[in-house]
C-alpha positions as CSV (number, residue, x, y, z in Angstrom):
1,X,0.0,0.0,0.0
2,X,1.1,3.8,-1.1
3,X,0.3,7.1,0.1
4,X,0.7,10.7,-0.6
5,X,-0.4,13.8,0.3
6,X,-1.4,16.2,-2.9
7,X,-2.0,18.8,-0.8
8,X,-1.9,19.4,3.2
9,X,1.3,18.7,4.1
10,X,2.4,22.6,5.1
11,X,-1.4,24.3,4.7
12,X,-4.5,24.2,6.4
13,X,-7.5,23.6,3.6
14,X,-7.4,22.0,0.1
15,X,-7.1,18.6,1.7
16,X,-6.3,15.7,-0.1
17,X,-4.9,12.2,0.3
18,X,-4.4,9.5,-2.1
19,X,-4.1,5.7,-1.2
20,X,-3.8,3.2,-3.5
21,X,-2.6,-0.6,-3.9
22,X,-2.0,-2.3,-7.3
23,X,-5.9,-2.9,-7.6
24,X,-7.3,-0.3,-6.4
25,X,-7.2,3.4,-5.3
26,X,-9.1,5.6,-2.8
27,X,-8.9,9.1,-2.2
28,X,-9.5,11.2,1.3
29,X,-11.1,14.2,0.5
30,X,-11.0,16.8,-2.5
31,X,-11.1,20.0,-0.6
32,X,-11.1,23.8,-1.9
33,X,-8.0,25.7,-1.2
34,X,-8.0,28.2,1.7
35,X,-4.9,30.2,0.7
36,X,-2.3,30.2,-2.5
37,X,1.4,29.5,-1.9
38,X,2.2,33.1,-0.3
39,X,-0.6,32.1,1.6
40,X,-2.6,34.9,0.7
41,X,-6.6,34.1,0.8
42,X,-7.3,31.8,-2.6
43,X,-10.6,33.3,-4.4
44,X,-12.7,29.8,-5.3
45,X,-13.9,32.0,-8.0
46,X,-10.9,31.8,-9.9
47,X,-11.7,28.0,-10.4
48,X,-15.2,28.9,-12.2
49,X,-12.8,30.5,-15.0
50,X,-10.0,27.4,-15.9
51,X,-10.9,24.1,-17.2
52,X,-9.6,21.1,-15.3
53,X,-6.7,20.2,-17.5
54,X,-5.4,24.1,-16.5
55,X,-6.5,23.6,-12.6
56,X,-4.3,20.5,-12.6
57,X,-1.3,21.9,-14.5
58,X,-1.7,24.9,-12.0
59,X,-1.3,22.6,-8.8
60,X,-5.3,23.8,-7.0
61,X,-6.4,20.4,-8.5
62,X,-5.1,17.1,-7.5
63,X,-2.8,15.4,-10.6
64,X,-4.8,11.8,-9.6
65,X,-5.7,11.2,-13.6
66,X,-8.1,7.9,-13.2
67,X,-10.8,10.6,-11.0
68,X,-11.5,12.5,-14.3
69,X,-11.6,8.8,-16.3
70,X,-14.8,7.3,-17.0
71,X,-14.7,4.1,-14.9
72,X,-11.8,4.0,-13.4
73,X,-11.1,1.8,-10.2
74,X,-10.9,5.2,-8.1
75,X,-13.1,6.2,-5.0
76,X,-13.5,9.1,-3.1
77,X,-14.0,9.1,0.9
78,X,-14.7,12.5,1.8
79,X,-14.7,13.0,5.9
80,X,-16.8,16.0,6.5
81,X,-18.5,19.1,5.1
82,X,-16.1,21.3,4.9
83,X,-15.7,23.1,1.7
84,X,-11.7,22.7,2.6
85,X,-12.3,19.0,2.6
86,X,-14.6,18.5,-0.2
87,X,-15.4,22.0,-2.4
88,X,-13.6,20.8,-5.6
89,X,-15.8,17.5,-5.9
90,X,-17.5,19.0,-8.9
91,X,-14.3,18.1,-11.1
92,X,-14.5,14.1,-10.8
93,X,-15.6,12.0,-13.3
94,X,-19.6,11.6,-12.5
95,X,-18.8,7.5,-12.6
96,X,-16.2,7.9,-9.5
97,X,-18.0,6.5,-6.7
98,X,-17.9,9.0,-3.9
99,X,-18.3,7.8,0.0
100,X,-19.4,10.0,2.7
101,X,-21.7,9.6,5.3
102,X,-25.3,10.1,5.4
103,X,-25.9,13.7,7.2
104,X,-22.5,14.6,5.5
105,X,-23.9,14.1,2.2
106,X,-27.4,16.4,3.1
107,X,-25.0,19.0,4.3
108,X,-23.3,19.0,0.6
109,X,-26.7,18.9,-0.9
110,X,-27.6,21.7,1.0
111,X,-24.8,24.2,-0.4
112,X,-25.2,22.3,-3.9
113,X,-28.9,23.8,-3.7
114,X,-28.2,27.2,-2.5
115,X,-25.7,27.5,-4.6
116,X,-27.5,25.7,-7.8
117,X,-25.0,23.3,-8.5
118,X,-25.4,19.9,-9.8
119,X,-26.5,17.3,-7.1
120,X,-24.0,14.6,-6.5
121,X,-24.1,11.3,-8.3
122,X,-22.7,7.7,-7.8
123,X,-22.9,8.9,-3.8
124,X,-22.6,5.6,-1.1
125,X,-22.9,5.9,2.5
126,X,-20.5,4.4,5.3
127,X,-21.9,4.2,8.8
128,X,-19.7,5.2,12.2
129,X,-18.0,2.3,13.5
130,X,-18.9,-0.1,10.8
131,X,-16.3,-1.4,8.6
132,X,-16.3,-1.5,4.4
133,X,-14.0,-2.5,1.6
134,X,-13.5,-0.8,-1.6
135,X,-11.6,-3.1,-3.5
136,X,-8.9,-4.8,-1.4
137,X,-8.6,-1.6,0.6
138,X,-10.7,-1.7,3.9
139,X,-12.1,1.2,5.6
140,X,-13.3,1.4,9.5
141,X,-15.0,5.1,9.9
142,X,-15.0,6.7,13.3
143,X,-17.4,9.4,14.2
144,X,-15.4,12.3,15.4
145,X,-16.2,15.8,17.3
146,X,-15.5,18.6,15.0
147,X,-17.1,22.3,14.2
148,X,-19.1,20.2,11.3
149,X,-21.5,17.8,11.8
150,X,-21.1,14.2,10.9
151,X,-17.1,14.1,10.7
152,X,-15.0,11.4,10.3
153,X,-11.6,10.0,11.0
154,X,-10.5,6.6,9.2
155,X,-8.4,3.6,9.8
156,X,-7.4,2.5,6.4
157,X,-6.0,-1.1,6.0
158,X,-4.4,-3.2,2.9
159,X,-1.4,-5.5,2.1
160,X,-0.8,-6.0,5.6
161,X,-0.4,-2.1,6.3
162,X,-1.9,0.2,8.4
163,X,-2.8,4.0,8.1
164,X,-5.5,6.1,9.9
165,X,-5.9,9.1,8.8
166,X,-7.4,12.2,11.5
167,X,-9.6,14.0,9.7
168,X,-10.7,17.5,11.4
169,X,-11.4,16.5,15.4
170,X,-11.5,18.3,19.0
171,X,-12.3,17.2,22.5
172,X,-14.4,19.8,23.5
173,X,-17.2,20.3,21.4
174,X,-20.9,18.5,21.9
175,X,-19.7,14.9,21.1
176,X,-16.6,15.3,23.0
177,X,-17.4,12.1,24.9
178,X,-17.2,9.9,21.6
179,X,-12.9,10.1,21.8
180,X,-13.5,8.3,24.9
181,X,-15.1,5.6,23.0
182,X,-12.8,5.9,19.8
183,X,-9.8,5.5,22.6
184,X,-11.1,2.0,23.4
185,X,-11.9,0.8,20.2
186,X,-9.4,1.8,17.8
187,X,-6.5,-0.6,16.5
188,X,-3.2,0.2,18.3
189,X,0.3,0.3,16.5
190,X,-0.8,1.2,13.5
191,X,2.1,2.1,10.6
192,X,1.0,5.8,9.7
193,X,-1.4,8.8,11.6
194,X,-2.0,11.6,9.6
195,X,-2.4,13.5,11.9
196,X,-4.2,17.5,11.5
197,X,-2.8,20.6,13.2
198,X,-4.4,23.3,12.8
199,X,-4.2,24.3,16.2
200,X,-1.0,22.3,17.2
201,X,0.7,25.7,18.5
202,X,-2.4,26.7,21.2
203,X,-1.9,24.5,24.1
204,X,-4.3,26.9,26.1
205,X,-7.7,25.0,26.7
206,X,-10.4,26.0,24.1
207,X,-13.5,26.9,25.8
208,X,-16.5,24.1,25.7
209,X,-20.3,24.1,24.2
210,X,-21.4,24.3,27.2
211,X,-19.5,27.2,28.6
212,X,-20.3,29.1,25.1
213,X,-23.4,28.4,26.2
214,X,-23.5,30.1,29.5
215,X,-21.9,33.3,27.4
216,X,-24.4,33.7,25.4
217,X,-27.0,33.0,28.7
218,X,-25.3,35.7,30.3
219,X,-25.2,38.4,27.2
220,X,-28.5,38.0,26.2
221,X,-29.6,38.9,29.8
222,X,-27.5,41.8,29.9
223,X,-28.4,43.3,26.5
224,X,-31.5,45.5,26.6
225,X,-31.5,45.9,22.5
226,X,-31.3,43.1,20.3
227,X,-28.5,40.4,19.5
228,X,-27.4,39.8,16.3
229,X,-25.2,36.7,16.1
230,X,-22.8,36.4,13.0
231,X,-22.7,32.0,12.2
232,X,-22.2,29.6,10.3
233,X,-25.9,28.3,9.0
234,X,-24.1,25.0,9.3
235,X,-22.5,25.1,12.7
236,X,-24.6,22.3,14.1
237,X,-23.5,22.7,17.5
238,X,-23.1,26.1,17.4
239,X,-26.7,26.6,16.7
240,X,-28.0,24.7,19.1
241,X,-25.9,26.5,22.1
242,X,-27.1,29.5,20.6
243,X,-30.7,28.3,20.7
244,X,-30.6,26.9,24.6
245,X,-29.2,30.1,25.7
246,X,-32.6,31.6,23.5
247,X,-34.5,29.5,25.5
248,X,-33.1,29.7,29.0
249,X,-33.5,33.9,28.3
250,X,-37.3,33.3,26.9
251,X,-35.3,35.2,23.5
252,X,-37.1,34.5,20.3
253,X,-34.3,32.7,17.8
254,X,-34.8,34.7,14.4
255,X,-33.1,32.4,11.8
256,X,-32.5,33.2,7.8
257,X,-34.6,30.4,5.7
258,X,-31.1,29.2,4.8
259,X,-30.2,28.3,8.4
260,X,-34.0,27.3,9.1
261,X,-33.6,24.7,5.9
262,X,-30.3,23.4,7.5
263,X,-31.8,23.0,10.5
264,X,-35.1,21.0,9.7
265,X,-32.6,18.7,7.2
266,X,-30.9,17.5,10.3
267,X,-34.1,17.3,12.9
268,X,-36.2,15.7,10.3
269,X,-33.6,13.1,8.5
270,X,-31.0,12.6,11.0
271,X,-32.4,14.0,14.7
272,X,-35.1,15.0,16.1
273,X,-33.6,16.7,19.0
274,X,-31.7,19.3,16.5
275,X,-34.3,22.9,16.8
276,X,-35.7,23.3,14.0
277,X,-39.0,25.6,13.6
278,X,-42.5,24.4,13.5
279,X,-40.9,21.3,16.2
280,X,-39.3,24.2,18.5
281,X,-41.7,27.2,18.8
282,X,-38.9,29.5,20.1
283,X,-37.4,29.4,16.5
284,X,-39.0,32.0,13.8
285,X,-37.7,32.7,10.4
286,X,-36.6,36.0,8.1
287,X,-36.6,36.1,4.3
288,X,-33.5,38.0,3.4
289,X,-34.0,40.0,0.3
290,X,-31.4,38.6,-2.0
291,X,-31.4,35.1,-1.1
292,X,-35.4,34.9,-1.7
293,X,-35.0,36.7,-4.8
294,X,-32.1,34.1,-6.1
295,X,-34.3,31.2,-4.9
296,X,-37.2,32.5,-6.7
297,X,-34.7,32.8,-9.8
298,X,-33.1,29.4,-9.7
299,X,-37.3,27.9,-9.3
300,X,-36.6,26.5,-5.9
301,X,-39.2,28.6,-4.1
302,X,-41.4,25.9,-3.4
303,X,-38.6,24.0,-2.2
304,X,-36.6,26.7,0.1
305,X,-38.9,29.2,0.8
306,X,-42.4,28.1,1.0
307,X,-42.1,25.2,3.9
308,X,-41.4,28.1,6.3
309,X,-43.8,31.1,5.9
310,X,-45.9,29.6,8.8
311,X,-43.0,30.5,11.1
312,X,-42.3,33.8,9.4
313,X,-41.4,36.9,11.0
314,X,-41.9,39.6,9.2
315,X,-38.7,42.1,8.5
316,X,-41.0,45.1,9.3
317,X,-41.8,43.5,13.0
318,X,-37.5,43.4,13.5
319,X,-37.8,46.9,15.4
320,X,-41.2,46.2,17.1
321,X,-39.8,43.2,18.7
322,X,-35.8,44.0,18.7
323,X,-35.4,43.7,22.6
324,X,-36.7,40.2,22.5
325,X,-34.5,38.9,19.4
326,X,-31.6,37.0,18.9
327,X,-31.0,37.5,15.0
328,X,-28.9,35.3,12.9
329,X,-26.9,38.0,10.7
330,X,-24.3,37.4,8.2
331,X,-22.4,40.0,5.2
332,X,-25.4,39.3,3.0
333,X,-28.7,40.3,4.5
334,X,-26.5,43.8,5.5
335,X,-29.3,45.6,2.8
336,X,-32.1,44.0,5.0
337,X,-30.6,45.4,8.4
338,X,-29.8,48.7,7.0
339,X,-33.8,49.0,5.4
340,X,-35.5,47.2,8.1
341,X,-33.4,47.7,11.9
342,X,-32.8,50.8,13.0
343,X,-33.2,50.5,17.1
344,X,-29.4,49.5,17.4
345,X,-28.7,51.2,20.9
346,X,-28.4,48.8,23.9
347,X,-27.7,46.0,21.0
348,X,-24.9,43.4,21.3
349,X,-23.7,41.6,18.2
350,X,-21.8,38.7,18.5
351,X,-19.2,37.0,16.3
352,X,-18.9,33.4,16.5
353,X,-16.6,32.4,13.7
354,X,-13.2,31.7,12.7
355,X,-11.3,35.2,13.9
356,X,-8.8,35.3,10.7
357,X,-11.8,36.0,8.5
358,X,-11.9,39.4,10.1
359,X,-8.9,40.5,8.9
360,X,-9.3,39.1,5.1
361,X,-10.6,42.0,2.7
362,X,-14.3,42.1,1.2
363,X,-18.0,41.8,2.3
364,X,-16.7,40.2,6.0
365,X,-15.1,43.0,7.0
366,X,-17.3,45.7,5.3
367,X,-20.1,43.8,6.9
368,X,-17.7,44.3,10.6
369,X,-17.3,47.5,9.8
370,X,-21.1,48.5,9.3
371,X,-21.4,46.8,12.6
372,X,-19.4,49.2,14.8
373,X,-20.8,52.3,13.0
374,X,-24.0,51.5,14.6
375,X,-22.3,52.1,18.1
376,X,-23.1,48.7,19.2
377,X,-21.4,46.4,21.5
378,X,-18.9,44.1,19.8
379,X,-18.4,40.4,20.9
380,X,-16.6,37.1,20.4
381,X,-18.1,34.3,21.7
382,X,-16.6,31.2,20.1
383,X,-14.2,28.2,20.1
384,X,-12.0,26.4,18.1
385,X,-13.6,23.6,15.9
386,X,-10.4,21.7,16.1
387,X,-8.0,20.2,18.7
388,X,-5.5,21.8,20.6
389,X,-2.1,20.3,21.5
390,X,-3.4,18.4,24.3
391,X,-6.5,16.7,22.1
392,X,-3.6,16.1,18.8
393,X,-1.3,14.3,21.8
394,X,-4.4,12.4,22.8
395,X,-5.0,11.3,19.3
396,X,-1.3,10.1,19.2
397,X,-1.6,7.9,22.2
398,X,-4.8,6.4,21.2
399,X,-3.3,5.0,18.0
400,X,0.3,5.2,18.8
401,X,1.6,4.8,15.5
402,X,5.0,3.8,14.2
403,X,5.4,6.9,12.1
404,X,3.1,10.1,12.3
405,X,3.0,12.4,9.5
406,X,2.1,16.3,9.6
407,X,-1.2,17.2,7.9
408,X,-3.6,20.1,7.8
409,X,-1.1,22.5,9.3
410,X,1.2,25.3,8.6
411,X,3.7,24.2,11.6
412,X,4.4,20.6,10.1
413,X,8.3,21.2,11.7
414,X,7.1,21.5,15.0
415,X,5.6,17.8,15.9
416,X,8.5,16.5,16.6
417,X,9.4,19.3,19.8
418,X,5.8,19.0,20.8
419,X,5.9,15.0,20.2
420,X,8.8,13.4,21.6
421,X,9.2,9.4,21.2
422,X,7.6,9.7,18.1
423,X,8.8,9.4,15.1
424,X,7.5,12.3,12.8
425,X,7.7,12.1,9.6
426,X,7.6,14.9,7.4
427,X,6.1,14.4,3.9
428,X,5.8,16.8,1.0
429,X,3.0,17.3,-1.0
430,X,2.9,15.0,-3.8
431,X,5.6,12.4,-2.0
432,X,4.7,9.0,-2.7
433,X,5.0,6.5,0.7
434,X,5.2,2.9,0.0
435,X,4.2,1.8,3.4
């Protein structure tokens, strides 16, 4: 059995692994790029613009030839919903069969809607825990806590060789209790962990759900005015902390039709105790300007729109009932705030994302910007969605590999300090490992 890394080795984002034996060939995610090779932010939009021969050439697409062939013997495993981890899916052959899991693949359909791209074909599900063979290469998945929902990490086994690869994890997020079980369960010894780092540098402990939870208990009951919240519309977990602190404050939860349509995916196909309005009476919904009108274009009105207009709340109610909202806000519906919100004193908004996307030029940092003209007050209430050096050691002793390879980090040449005994190994992107 082979492996290498196409790209991951010394970036966060773009990920992609490639493991192959002389009958058959998987690949581990197909991610989007987060930054170029200066590490400036890479625009997705430039891959609308080249064709895939030119993508490849230029080093964003992976050079694996048989996933553009027409039935080839390649697979694709893709670990979570990260656009990082999967975004550049829409290149492969339509007859590579692509494995994910079940809520994984809703979350991808979800974006592939919103955005009106092509639904995914050829797509096969792998369930946590329960082991599946492509070919001769066997696969155990292992349900993982991570900022996405439904994340993976994998033990990959063929010719007698072992390899597991991390995927995105943490220990303190609302399935942190599932490492314990993933400690007890998973193979010891094995030849190769690929193991992410994206946070391998912060050895401080990352703050919990639960205590994000408390946070937001504690500014909602302070705020007079309303709270906007900046999120993710698929932050699982993040949502629902945000919607227990809603309820604990008697706050009504006032959610775009974009997060309400995430939301009822997951309660209605995958679990019932996700909120989800109509189920949870504390949740109502908006209809932001330009996504209705981009809905309405694209035909998918009956689809996205209509199946929450029982729980609507109308834009010109925002100021009547501003003291008693929590808002989900993002750059976008910044046209909707300015026409429809204007009691902003005594209001709190929140950021509960990734901090580096402040600083990155365009519609986040206008969108910040607007924010603090308003004169309201300016918080961060969030956590990492990834381990820190104490969770990435845990990982290692779990497994306790024979060789463990940097991935999904820009400090590869610091395991080996902040993993002594262990033999790091440092791969380049596009290195080939015969195990």
């Amino acid at each position: 059995m082979h492996f290498k890394i196409h790209r991951g080795a010394n970036e966060i984002g773009g990920s992609c692994v490639e493991v192959w034996t002389d009958k058959t060939r998987i690949v581990i995610d197909f991610g989007m790029p987060l930054v170029n090779p200066d590490r400036t932010p890479f625009d997705e939009r430039e891959t609308e613009k080249r064709t895939t021969a030119e993508l490849v050439k230029d080093g964003i697409l992976p050079d694996i030839p048989s996933v553009y062939e027409d039935n080839s013997n390649t697979a694709l495993l893709i670990s979570h919903a990260h656009k990082d981890h999967y975004g550049l899916m829409d290149r492969i052959n339509p007859s590579c069969p692509v494995w994910m899991g079940y809520a994984t693949h809703l979350l991808i359909e979800i974006s592939n809607t919103f955005g009106n791209s092509p639904a995914l074909k050829n797509v096969h599900y792998f369930e946590h825990d329960e082991e599946f063979k492509i070919g001769d290469i066997t696969i155990h998945p292992y349900l993982m806590d991570h900022a996405a929902y439904d994340a993976y990490a994998f033990l990959i086994k063929a010719d007698g060789k072992s390899l597991v690869y991390s995927g995105d994890f943490r220990l303190h997020g609302r399935k942190a209790k599932i490492f314990d079980w993933f400690k007890y369960k998973i193979e010891k010894n094995v030849d190769y962990l690929l193991l992410e780092g994206s946070a391998i540098d912060r050895n401080e402990e990352f703050k919990t759900e639960d205590e994000l939870e408390e946070e937001f208990v504690e500014t909602f009951k302070q705020t007079k005015g309303i709270n906007l919240v900046f999120v993710s519309g698929q932050n699982i977990d993040r949502l629902v902390t945000i919607y227990n602190a809603c309820k604990r404050t008697e706050k009504i939860f006032l959610v775009d039709f974009y997060t309400a349509y995430v939301l009822k995916t997951i309660n209605e196909n995958v679990n019932k105790n996700i909120p989800s309005a109509g189920a949870f009476p504390e949740i109502k919904v908006y209809f932001p300007y330009w996504l209705t009108k981009r809905m309405i274009k694209f035909g998918k009105k009956n689809e996205t729109i209509v199946p929450f207009k029982y729980f609507k709340l109308g834009k010109d109610k925002i100021d009547e009932q501003a003291d008693n909202l929590v808002m989900v806000v993002r750059p976008a519906v910044q046209s909707d705030l300015e026409k429809y919100l204007h009691k902003y004193d005594d209001g709190c908004f929140i950021y509960s994302m990734w901090d580096g996307y402040k600083e990155q030029p365009g519609k986040i940092k206008d969108f910040l910007e607007f924010i603090k003209a308003k004169g309201m007050t300016v918080k961060d209430i969030h956590t990492s969605g990834h381990a820190n050096l104490d969770g990435l050691r845990k990982m290692a002793e779990a497994v306790n590999p024979k060789h463990l390879v940097p991935i999904h980090t820009f400090e590869g040449d610091n395991y080996a300090k902040h993993f002594p005994g262990v033999d790091v190994l440092r791969v380049a992107d596009k290195e080939t490992v015969e195990m």
